[in-house]
N, C-alpha and C positions, 0 to 999 in steps of 0.2 A: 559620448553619443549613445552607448548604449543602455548606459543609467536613465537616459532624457527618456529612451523607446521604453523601458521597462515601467516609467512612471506614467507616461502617456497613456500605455495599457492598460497598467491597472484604471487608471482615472474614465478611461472608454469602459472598460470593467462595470467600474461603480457605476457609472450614470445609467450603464444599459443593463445593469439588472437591478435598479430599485424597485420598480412595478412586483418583484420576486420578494422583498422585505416581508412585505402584508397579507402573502400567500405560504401556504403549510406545502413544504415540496412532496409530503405524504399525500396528498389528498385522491390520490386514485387507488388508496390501500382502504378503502370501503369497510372505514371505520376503526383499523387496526392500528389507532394512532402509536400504538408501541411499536411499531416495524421502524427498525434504524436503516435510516440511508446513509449510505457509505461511498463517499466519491474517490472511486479506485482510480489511484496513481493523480488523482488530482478531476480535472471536467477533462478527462482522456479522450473523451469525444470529438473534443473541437480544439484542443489546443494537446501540443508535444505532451506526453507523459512526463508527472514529475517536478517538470521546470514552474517556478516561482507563478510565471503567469498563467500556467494552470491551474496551480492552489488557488490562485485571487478568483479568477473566472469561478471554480467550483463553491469556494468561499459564496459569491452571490447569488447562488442556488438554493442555499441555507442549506446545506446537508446536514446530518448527527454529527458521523466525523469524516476528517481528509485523510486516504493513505499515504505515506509515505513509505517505499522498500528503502531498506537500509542496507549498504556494503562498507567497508574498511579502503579507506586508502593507506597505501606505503608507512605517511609518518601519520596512523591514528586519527582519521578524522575522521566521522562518517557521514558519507553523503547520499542523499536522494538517485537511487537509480535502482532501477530492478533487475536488473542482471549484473553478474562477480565482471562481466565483460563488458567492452565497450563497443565495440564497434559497431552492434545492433541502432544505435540511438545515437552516434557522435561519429563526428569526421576525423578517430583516431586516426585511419591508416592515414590521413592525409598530412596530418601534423606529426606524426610521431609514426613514419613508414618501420622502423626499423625494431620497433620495441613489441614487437608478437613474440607468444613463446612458441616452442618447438611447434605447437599444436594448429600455430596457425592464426592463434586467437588474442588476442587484447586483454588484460587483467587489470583492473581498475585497482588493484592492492598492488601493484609494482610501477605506479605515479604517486607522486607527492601533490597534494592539493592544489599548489600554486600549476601543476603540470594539466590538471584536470579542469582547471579555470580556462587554461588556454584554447579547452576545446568545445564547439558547436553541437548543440544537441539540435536532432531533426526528429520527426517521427521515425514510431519503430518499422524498420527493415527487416525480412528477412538477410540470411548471410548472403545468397544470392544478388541483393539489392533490390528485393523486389519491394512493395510495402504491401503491408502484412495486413492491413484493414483499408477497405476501399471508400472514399468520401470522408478521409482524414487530413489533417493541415498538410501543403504539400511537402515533400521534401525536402525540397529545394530553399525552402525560406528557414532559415537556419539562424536565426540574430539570438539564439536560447539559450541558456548556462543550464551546466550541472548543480543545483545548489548544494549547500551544505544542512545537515537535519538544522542546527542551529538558525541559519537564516528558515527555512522552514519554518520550525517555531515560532521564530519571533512575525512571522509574517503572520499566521495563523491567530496569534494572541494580539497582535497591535490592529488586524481585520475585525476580531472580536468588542476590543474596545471601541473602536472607530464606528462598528456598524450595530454594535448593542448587542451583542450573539455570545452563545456559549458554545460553539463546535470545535470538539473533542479532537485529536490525533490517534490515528491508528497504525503505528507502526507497526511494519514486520520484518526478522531480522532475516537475510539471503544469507543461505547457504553457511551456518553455522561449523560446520563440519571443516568447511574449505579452510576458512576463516583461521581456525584453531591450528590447523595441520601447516598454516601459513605463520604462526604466529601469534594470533590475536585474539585477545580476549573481548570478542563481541560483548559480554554480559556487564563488563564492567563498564564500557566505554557508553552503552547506552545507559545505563542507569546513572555516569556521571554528567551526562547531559540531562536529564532527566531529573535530579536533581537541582542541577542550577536552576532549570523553569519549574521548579515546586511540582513536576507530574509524580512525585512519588509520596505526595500526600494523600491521606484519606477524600476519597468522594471527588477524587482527576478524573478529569473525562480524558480516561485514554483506556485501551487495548493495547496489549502486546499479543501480535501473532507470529509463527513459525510451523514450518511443514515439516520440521524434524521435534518431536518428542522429546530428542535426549536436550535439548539448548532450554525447552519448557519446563522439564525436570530439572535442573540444574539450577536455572532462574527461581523456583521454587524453593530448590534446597538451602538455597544462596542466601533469597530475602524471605524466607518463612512467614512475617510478619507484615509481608509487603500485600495492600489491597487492590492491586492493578490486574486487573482481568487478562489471564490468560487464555488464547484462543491457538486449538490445534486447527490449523490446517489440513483439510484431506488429500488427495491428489489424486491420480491414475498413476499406477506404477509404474506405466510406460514413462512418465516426465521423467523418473529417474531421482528425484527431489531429494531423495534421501533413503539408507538403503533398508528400511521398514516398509511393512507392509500395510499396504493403507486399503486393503481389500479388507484384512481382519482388523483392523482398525476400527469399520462399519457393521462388523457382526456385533450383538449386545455383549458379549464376551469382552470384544474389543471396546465398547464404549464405555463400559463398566471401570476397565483402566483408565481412560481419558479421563474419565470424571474426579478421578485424584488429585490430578493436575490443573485441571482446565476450567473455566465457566466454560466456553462454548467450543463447537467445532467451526469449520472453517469449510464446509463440503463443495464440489465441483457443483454445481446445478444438474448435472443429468443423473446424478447421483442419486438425487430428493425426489428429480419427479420420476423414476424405475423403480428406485423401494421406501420401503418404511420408515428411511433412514431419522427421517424426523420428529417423528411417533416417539420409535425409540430411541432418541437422543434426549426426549423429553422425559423419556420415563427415566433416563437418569441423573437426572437433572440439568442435562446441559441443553443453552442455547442454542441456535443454529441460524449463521448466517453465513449462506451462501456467496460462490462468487461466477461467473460473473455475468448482470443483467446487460444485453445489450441492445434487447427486443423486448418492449413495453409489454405485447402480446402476452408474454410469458408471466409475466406479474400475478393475474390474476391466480393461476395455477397456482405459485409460488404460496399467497395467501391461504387459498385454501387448503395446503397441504399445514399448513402452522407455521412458515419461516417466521424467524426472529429480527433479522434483518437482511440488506441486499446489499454487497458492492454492485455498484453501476459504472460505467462509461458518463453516462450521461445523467447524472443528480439531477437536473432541469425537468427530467420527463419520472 
């Protein structure tokens, strides 16, 4: 049944955004045909982040590329979610009461795949239960899976042939650090996926991003030879993301190092429109695309400060 609901979707999907085919979803970047649109976590707007029928839904929007967040399960598989935890997006505690660590909290690295299939993803929650953006799918309607990057991919590339498109994947890897201290070599496990779908050839439409430096460095050191566009993430130190300082990170000092590593950065938006950040991103070369647009209003600002590209909520608008 729930195979029947997920093709139906898509097929409601397709019909309801073909009028979108023959339309440029840039067209309110007032000529800046180079601004890449980036459908964050998927059309996170109007359907659950993440899940399969958000990629399809964003897919019809024509964006540049789709993000996907990447985490580790137990036995090595990495699947679509943005947070190391579960409970924010899925009905963990209800399937699996007992399996929190000390802390309280749900780790999506201590289920096994077939454990993570079993359970419902809903829009994102606060831990409270409250929901976290208002006039989003409700929470209640919960028929979603977690997918796996691999079905991702293939959805993304069998969209592309089906609908005539070339949009890109933008992966980014969560919480590298945890990841490692747990066991797991994030660096490999993506790139062996990434291989099997040929993204590690020259002239992939893909991004690799990360909010930690050292997982970008390493990726670097690892494939030297590799032409996949690295993108640092900036943050507010409060998030806590990683235990670097992403204040000097935005001094030219700091960006002067990025640029070793990186094509672009990855800046918060209130970042770009309070300082220079983007001026001087360019004076060292890197690109800058911002995250995250969820107010049309703001766009124009964005352009005329020089952004490079935009995650959005909503690719459509």
């Amino acid at each position: 049944m729930k195979k029947i609901f997920f093709l139906s979707l898509c097929a409601v999907i397709t019909s309801s955004c073909i009028h979108f085919s023959t339309q440029n979803p840039k067209r309110l970047t007032k000529g800046r045909e180079d601004i890449l649109v980036i459908a964050h976590r998927g059309a996170s707007g109007y359907l659950p982040e993440h899940t399969l029928e958000s990629v399809a839904l964003a897919h019809g929007f024509d964006p540049d590329y789709i993000e996907p967040d990447l985490v580790v399960t137990r036995d090595d598989h990495l699947i679509v979610l943005h947070d190391i935890h579960l409970e924010n997006n899925t009905n963990v505690e209800e399937v699996f009461p007992k399996r929190k660590r000390s802390d309280g909290r749900w780790y999506a690295i201590d289920f096994s795949l077939k454990e993570i299939k079993k359970l419902s993803v809903h829009e994102r929650a606060s831990q409270k239960g409250d929901v976290v953006f208002k006039n989003r799918f409700p929470l209640n309607k919960s028929s979603f899976k977690v997918p796996t990057f691999e079905e991702y991919i293939e959805l993304v590339e069998g969209l592309n042939i089906s609908r005539g498109r070339e949009i890109g994947i933008y992966p980014e890897i969560k919480a590298p650090a945890f990841h490692k201290s747990e066991g797991k070599d994030t660096i490999s496990l993506l790139m062996n996926t990434l291989k099997k779908y040929n993204y590690h050839k020259e002239n992939s439409r893909i991004f690799i991003q990360c909010f930690d430096p050292d997982f970008l460095k390493e990726f670097k050191r690892r494939y030297p030879s590799s032409s996949i566009k690295l993108v640092q993430l900036i943050a507010d130190n409060s998030w806590k993301e990683s235990p670097h300082d992403y204040d000097a990170m935005r001094t030219k000092e700091g960006l002067s190092k990025v640029s070793e590593y990186a094509y672009a950065i990855g800046p918060w938006i209130p970042f770009v429109l309070k300082e220079d950040l983007i001026k001087d991103a360019h004076s060292h070369g890197l690109k800058v695309h911002v995250f995250t647009l969820r107010d049309k209003k703001r766009l124009s600002e964005l352009i005329e400060r020089g952004v490079d590209g935009v995650f959005t909520d909503f690719p459509d608008l």
